[in-house]
N, C-alpha and C positions, 0 to 999 in steps of 0.2 A: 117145509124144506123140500126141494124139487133137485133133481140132476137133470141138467139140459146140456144138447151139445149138436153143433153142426158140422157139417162135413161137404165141405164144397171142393169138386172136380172138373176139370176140365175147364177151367177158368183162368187168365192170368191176369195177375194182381199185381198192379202195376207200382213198383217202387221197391217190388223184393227182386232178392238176388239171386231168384229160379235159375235165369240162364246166361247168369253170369259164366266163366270157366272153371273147370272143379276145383282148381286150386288158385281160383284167385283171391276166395274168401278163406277167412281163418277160423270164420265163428261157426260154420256148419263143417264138420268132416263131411268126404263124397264116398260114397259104398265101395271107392274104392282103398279108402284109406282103414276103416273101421268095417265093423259087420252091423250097419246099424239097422236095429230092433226097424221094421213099420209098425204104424198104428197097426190093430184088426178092431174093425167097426164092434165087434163080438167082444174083444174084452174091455174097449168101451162102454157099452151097455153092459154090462156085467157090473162095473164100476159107479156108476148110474144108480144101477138098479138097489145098488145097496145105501145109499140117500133119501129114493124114493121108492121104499117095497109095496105102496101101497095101487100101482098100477107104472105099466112102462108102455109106451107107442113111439110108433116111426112114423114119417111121411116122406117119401122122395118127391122130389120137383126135378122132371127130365125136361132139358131146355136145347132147342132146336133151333137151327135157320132157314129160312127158304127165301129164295131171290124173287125179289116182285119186277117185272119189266117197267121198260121206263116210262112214265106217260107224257114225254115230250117234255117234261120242266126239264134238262140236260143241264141248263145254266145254276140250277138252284140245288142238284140232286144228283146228276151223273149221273153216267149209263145206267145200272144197276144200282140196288139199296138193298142193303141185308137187312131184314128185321126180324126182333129175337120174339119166336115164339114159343112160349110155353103151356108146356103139355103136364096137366100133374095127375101122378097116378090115383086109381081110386082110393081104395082104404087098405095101407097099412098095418092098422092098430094090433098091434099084440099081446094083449087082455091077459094077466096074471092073476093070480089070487094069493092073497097075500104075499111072501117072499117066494114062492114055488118058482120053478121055471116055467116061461112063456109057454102058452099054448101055442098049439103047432096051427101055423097060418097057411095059407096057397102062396106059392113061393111065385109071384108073378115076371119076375124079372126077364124070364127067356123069351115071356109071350111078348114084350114089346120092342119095336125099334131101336138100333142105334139110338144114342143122341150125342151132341154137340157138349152137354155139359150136366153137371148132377148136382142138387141139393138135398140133401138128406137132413132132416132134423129128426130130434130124440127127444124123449123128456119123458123120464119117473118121476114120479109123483109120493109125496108125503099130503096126505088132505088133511089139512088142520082148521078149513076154512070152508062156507056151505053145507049144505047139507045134501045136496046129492051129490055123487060120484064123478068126478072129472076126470077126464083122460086126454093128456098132453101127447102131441101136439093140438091147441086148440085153432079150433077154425070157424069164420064167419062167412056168412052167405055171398062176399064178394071172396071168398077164397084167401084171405087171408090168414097166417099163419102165427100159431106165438108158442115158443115156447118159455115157461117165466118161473124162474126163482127167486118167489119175495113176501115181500108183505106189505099191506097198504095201510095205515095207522092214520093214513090223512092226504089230503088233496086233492084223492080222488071218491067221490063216494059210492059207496060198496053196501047194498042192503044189507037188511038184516036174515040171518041165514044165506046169504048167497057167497058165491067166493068169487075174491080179490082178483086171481087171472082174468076170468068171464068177465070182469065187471072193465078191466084193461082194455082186453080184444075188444069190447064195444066200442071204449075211447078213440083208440085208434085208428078202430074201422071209421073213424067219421071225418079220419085228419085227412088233410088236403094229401094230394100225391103229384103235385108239380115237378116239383124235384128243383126245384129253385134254391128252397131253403138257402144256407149262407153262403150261396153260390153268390145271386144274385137278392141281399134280402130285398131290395126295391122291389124287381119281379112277384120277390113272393108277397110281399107285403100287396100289391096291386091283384095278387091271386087268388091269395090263399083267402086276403081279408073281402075278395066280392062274394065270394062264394060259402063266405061265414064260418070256413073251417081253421082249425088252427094245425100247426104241423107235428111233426111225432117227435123232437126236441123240446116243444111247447107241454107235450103232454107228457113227457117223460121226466121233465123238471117240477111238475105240480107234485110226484109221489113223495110222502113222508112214509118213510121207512127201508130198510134194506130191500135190495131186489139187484139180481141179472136178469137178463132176457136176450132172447134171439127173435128177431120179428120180419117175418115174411110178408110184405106186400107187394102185393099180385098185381096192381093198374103201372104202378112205377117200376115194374122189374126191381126193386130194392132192399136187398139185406140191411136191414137195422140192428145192432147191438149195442152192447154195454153195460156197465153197472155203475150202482149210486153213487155219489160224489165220496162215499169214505170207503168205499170198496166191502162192505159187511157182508157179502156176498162173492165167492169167489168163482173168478172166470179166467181158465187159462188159456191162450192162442197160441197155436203155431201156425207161423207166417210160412207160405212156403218155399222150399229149400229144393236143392238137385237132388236129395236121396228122397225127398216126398212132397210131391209140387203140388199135396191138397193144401188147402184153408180149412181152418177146425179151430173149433171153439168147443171149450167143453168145462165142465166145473170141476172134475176133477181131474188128476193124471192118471189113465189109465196103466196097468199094470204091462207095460211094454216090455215082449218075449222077443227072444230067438232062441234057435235051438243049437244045443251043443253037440258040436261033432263029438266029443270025448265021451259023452254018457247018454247022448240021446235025450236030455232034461231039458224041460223048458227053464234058462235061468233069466233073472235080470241084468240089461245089460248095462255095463258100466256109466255109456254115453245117455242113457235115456234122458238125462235130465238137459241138454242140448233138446230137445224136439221142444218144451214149454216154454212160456214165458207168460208172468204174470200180466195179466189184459190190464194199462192204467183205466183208471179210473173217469168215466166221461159217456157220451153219446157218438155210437160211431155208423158210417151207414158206409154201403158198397151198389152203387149203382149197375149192375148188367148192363152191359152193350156187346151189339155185334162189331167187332175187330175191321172190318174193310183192309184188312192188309191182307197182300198176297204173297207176303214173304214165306218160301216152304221151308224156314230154318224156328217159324213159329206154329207148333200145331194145335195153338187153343186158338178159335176161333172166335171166343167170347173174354174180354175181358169187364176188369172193374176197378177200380181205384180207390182207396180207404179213405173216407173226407169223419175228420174228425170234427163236434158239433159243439160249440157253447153251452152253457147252463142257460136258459131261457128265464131262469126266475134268480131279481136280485139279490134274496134271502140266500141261495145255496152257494152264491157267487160268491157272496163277503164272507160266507163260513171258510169256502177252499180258500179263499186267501187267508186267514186265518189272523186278520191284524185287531190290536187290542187300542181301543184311544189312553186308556190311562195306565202308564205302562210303569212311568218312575215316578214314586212320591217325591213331593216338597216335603224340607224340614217339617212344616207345623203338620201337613198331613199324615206323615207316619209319626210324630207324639200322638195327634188326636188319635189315631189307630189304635198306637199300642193300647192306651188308654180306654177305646171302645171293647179291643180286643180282652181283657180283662174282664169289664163289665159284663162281658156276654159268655164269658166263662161260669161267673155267679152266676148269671138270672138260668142259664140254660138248666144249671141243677136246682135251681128252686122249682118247688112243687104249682102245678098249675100254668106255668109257661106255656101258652098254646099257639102254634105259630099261624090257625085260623081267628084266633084275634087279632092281632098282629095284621092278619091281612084286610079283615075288614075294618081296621083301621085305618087300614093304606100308609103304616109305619114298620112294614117288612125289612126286616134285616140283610145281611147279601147272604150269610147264611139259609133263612128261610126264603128269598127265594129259589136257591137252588135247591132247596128239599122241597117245595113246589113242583119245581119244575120235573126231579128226578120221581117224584112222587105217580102224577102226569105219564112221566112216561113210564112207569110199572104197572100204572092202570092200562094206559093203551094196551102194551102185551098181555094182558089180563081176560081182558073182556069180552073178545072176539072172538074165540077159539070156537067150532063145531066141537072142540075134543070136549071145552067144557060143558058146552049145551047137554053131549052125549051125558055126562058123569053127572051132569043135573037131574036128569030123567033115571037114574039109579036108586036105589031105593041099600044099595052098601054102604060098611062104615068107610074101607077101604079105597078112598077116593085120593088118587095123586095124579094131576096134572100135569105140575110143574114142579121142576127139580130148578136145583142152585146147587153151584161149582163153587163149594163151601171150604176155605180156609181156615174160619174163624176170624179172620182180618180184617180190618176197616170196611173196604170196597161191599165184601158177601156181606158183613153184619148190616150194611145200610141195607142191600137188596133181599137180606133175611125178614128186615123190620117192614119195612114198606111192602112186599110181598105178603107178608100179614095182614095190613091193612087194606088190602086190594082184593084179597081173595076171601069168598066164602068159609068160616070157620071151619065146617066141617073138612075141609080139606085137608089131606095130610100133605105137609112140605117134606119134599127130600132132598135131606144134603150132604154131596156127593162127597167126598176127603179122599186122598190116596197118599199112600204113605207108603213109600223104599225103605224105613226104618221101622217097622212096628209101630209102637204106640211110642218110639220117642222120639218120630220125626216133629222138627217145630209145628209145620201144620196144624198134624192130628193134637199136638198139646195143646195148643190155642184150639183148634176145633171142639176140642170136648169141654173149655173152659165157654165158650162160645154157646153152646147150645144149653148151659146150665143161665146164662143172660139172657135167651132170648126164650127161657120160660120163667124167668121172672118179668120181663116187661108183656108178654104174651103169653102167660100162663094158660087159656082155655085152646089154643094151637096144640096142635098134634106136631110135633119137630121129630122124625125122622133122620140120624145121622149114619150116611151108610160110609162104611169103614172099608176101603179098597186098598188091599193089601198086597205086594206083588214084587217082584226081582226082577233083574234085567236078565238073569240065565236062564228064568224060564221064560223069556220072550222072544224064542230064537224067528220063531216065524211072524208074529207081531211085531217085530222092528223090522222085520223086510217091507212086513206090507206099510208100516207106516215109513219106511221111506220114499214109497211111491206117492202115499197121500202130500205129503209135505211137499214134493218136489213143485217149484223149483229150487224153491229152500233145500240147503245142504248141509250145514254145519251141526255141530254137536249140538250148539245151545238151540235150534231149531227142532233136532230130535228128540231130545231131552225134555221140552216143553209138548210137543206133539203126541210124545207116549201117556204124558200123563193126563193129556185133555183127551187121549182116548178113552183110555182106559175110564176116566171121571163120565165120558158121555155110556158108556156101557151100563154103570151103576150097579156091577154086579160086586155086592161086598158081603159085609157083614152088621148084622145090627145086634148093639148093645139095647137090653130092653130095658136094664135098670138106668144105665146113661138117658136113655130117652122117656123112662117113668111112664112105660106102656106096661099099665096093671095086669094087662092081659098075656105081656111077652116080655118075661121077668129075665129069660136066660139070653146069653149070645146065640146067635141066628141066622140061616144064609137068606142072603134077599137079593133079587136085583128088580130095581127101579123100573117102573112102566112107563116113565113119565117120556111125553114126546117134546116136550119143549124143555129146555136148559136153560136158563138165568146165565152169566157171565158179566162181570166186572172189567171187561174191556175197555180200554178207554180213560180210565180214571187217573190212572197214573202219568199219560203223555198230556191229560187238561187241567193235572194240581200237582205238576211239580213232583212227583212218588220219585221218581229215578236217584240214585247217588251222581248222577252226570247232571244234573239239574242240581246241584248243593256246588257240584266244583265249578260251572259256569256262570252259577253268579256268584263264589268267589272271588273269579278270576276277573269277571267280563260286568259285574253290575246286572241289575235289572232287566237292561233291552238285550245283553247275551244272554241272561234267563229264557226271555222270551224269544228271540231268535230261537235256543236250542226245542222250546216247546214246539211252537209253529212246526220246525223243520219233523219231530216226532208226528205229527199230526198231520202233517204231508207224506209222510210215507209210511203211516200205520196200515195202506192197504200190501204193502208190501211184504214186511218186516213180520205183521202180526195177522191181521184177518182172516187171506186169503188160505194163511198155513193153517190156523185156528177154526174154521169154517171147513174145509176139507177135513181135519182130524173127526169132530166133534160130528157131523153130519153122515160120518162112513157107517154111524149104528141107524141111521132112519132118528135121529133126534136133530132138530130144529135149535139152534145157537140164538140169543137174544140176548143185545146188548143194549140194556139201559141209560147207562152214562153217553154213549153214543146217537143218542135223539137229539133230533134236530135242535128242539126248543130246549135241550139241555147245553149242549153246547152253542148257544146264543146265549142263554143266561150265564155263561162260566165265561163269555167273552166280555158282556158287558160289564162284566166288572173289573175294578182297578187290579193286577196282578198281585199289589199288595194285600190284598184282602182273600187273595187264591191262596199262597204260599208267603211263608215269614222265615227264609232259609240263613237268618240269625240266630231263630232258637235251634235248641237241639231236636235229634231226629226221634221222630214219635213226638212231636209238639207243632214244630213251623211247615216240615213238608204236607203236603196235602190239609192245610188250615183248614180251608174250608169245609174239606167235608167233615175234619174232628168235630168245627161246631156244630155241623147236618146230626153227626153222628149221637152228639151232649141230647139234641132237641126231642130228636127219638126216644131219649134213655138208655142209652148205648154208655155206659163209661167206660167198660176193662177195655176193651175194642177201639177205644177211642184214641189210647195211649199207645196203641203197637206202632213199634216202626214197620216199613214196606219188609217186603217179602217174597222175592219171585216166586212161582210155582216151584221152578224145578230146586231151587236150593230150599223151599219148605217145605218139600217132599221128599228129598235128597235124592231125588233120581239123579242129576249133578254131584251127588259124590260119588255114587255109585259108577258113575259112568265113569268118571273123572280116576277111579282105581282101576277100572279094566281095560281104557284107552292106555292112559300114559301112567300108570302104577301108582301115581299118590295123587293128593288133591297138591299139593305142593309144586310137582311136574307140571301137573295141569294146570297153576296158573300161571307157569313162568311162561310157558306154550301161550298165555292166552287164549284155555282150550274151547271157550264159548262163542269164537269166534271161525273155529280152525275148521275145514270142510272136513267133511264124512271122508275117511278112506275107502277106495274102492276096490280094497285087495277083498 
C-alpha cells in the first residue's frame, strides 16, 4: 500500500471552469464568498506519509519555453514556435526511517530559474513487495516517472523477489510515445505496431490486480493516470477551480486548515469536502503543450487537455459492463434448480465431498467453481509478499502476516477457511472484530461462535481473535480525522462504516486466550495486530444478491430488475464503497485486499445463471447470497452458513450509537433516514 499524489502548476486544463467568472459557477464558492482552506503540499505529504511510513520522496519537473526562429517553413509553422522544454530537477528524495520525520534535505528551489510550469510527484511507500528497498517516485534511465499504488497478481510478470512497481516502470519504459493513441488509432496502429511497441493503455489494461498510479513520460511531455476498472484503489482529483488553479491528484484527502481569527487554531474547514472529487475509474492522460496564444487575460502559458482512454483488453471491458447471458430461468430450469439445489445441500454435508475431484473430473458444480476461483484468488494475495519471505527466515512462533476483517459472517468465514488453506500452518491469523456494545454487539456474538468453527474444521491453525472495544465519546478526535479520510463521502452511514474499518485496520484490541485455546495465554490480554496486509469481504454482497434492496427489486421488478439493481451496485462500488474503505483502512500503514473482487472471481460469478447466484424466494439466511452458502457447506462451514447479511456498522452498533447522539433514538434516526443524511457541519 503506497500514498501517491501530483501537483501540477501553472498549467491550464482545458475544459474546467478556472476562468470562468466568480460567480458564474455554483459548484466551487470563490475566496470571496467562503475563507477557503488551500491545499499545503506539507500536510499532503503528512497524509501520505502515514499509508506509506516505510519511505516517502519528491520529484519536481520545472517546465519552460523558449522561442526557436523561424527556418523559413512560415507556410507550415509561422513566424515563431514555442516548444516546451523540460528541465527536471536533480534529486528530491526525502529518505525517512521508519514513521520518523523526513530528513532534512538542501532546499533547492531558490538556486533555480523561474519556470513556466511545475509538476511535482510524491509517493510513500508501504514495501510489501521485493527485497530491496524502493523509493518512490521511481525513475528510469530515459527519465521517466511513476509513482504506483498496487499490486500485480498477473498480466504483468514480476520476478521472483523483485517488486511489482520496478517491474511496471520497465513496461512502460518500452511503450511507444506517439501520442496518437485514440486520437488517431490508425496513426498509432501504423506507429506504434512498426516500431514493436505497444502503448501505456495496452499496458495498463494487462494488470490483474488493484493499482493507482501517476506516470510521467518524459519523450511525450505526458501525464498518465488512473486506477483499475473497480476503483480498489483510491484516487482523489481536484480539477482546478478560481480559489486554486492547480491539478492534483492524490490518494487521500489531505487534512485542509485555515486559521481562526477567534482563537488562533488551526480548524477544519466546513467547505473542504468541495476541493475533492472521487477520480472515476479508467485510464486518463494530459498531454503538455505550449499555448501560442497571446491573449494577456491568460497567464498559463502551457496548457493540456484530459483525454480519457478505453480498456485495451476485452476481458476487463465485458466485466465494467457488467452483463450476465442467463439472467431469467424457464419453468423446467428453476424446478431442475430447485431440485439440484437440494441435492447439493446433502452431498455438501456428507463426509468426503472433495471439490478437487469434482474437478478432475470436469463435473464442477457452479458452487465449486466459485470456491475455485475465490480460492485462486487468496492464494494470489498469499504468496507474494516480501513480508512473508521476511517471517520465513524467522526462526519465532509469533508469526502474523495477515489479519481478516472478522465478523463471524458468511463473507470472513469463507476468507477465514481458504486463508487457512493458503498459508503456512505455522502462521498465526488475526481476526480483527469491533464492537460499540461489548460483548453483545451481534458481531462479536457470531465472531466468538465463529472462531470456535473454525478450530473445528482447522484445528492445528493458531486463530487469533482480537476484540476492538470502543465508544463514539471517546473518539472526539478520531472522527475529525476520519472525516477527512472519508471525504468525499459525507453522510453518517459513510462515517459510521469508516470508524469502524479504522479502528478494525489498527488491531489494537484485546485477546481472549481461553476463546482462542492459546495454552500459553490462558487470561484476557492487550495485543495489537502487526499484520500489514488486511483481508476484506468487499464485494460479496453487490455480486450475490447480500442487500435487503436486492430481495425488494426482485420482488417488485423480477429477475432482470434484480439484475439491473446488482450491475448498477457494481458500477458504482468505486464510489459508494472502495475509495472511502481504502483511505480508512490504509491511514494505519496496512494494505486492504479484496478477494471476491479478482478478476477471475468476478468472471466466474458472471458466468453463471443469476439463478444459481441468489434464490430471493426463500427466506433470508437461505436464498440471499446462495452461492456462497454452498462455497461455504464445501469448506465445512455450517453455523456461518445460515446467517443472514449483516452490515458492519449495525453489527457493530456503531449505527446505534450514533443514531442516539445525532437524532436521540434509533427510531428519529430512521424516520430521518439517518444513513443517508450528510454530516452536519455545525
Amino acid at each position: 500500500m503506497c500514498g501517491i499524489a501530483l501537483v501540477l502548476s501553472g498549467v491550464r486544463i482545458l475544459g474546467s471552469d478556472l476562468h470562468s467568472e466568480p460567480n458564474g459557477g455554483a459548484s466551487h464558492p470563490t475566496a470571496q464568498q467562503v475563507d477557503e482552506p488551500v491545499l499545503l503540499l506539507d500536510d499532503l505529504k503528512a497524509s501520505l506519509l502515514r499509508r506509506g511510513p516505510d519511505s516517502i520522496g519528491s520529484r519536481k519537473i520545472l517546465l519552460h519555453l523558449k522561442c526557436n526562429k523561424s527556418d523559413g517553413n512560415d507556410d507550415e509553422r509561422g513566424d515563431k514556435e514555442e516548444d516546451l522544454w523540460l528541465q527536471a530537477k536533480d534529486n528530491s528524495m526525502e529518505c525517512i526511517v521508519s514513521s520518523v520525520e523526513p530528513c532534512a534535505t538542501q532546499d533547492v528551489r531558490n538556486q533555480q530559474m523561474p519556470s513556466d510550469a511545475e509538476i511535482e510527484l510524491v509517493g510513500a511507500t508501504l514495501q510489501l513487495r521485493g527485497i530491496r528497498r524502493v523509493f518512490q517516485p521511481l525513475e528510469d534511465v530515459s527519465r521517466n516517472l511513476l509513482v504506483y499504488n498496487g499490486e500485480i497478481f498477473g498480466g504483468i510478470h514480476v520476478a521472483d523477489r523483485f517488486n511489482d512497481g520496478q517491474a511496471l516502470l520497465d513496461e512502460l519504459g518500452n511503450c511507444c510515445s506517439c501520442g496518437f493513441h485514440e486520437v488517431d488509432p490508425l496513426e498509432r496502429f501504423f506507429c506504434c505496431n512498426a516500431k514493436g511497441k505497444k502503448s501505456v493503455p495496452e499496458i495498463l489494461s494487462t494488470i490483474r490486480g488493484p493499482w493507482a498510479l501517476i506516470y510521467w513520460q518524459e519523450e511525450s511531455n505526458t501525464i498518465w493516470f488512473g486506477r483499475d476498472a473497480f476503483g480498489r484503489r483510491s484516487l482523489l482529483v481536484h480539477w482546478p477551480t478560481f480559489d486554486d488553479s492547480r491539478f492534483v491528484l492524490s490518494s487521500v484527502s489531505a487534512l485542509s486548515s485555515v486559521r481562526n481569527d477567534s482563537d488562533s487554531e488551526l480548524a477544519v474547514s466546513a467547505h473542504s469536502h468541495i476541493y475533492w472529487e472521487e477520480l472515476p475509474c479508467g485510464i486518463y492522460s494530459v498531454n503538455l503543450k505550449a499555448s501560442g496564444e497571446n491573449n494577456l487575460c491568460i497567464k498559463e502559458k502551457i496548457f493540456g487537455q484530459v483525454v480519457r482512454h478505453g480498456w485495451a483488453d476485452s476481458l476487463l471491458n465485458r466485466l465494467t459492463e457488467w452483463e450476465r447471458t442467463n439472467v431469467e430461468p424457464s419453468a423446467e430450469e428453476l424446478s431442475l434448480h430447485k431440485l439440484s439445489f437440494r441435492k447439493t445441500e446433502l452431498q455438501s454435508k456428507a463426509k468426503g465431498y472433495l471439490m478437487e475431484t469434482c474437478k478432475l473430473s470436469g463435473c464442477m458444480q457452479p458452487a465449486q467453481k466459485v470456491l475455485f476461483a475465490l480460492k485462486e484468488s487468496v492464494l494470489r494475495r498469499t504468496a507474494i509478499n516480501s513480508v512473508l519471505e521476511k517471517y520465513s527466515e524467522q526462526d519465532e512462533d509469533e508469526l502474523v502476516p495477515v489479519a481478516l476483517l472478522f465478523s463471524g459472517g458468511l463473507d470472513s468465514m469463507i476468507l477465514a477457511a481458504l486463508l487457512d488453506q493458503c498459508l503456512n500452518p505455522r502462521y498465526i491469523i488475526d481476526l480483527l472484530n469491533v464492537s460499540f456494545d461489548g460483548q453483545l454487539a451481534p458481531d462479536r456474538v457470531s465472531a466468538r461462535m465463529g472462531v470456535k468453527e473454525l478450530q473445528r474444521i482447522a484445528p492445528s491453525r493458531r486463530w487469533r481473535l482480537v476484540e476492538i472495544d470502543s465508544t463514539l465519546s471517546g473518539l472526539t478526535w478520531e472522527i475529525k480525522h476520519l472525516r477527512s479520510l472519508i471525504h468525499p463521502a459525507k453522510t453518517y452511514m459513510d462515517i459510521n462504516i469508516g470508524i469502524a474499518l479504522w479502528l478494525a485496520a489498527g488491531g489494537d484490541g484485546w485477546v481472549d486466550g481461553e476463546i482462542c485455546s492459546f495454552q500459553d495465554e490462558p487470561c484476557r490480554y492487550r495485543y495489537k495486530s502487526s499484520a500489514k496486509v488486511l483481508f476484506v469481504g468487499s464485494g460479496a454482497d453487490e455480486q450475490c444478491a447480500g442487500y435487503g434492496r436486492h430481495k425488494t427489486k426482485y420482488r417488485k421488478g423480477g429477475w432482470f430488475a434484480l439484475q439491473e439493481e446488482m450491475k448498477l451496485d457494481m458500477q458504482r462500488i468505486w464510489r459508494r464503497n472502495l475509495g472511502r474503505d481504502d483511505r480508512c483502512i490504509s491511514d494505519h500503514g496496512k494494505e486492504a485486499r479484496f478477494p471476491f473482487l479478482d478478476e477471475d472471481v468476478i468472471k466466474s460469478l458472471l458466468e453463471l445463471p443469476l439463478w444459481e447466484i441468489a434464490e430471493l424466494d426463500e427466506p433470508a439466511g437461505r436464498g440471499d447470497k446462495k452461492i456462497l452458502r454452498e462455497v461455504a457447506r464445501l469448506l465445512g462451514i455450517e453455523g456461518a452458513s445460515l446467517l443472514p447479511k449483516r452490515a458492519i456498522q449495525f453489527g457493530s452498533r456503531i449505527a446505534r450509537e450514533s443514531n442516539r447522539k445525532t437524532f436521540g433514538s434509533n427510531r428519529a434516526a430512521n424516520q430521518a433516514s439517518a444513513g443517508s443524511v450528510e454530516i452536519s457541519e455545525k
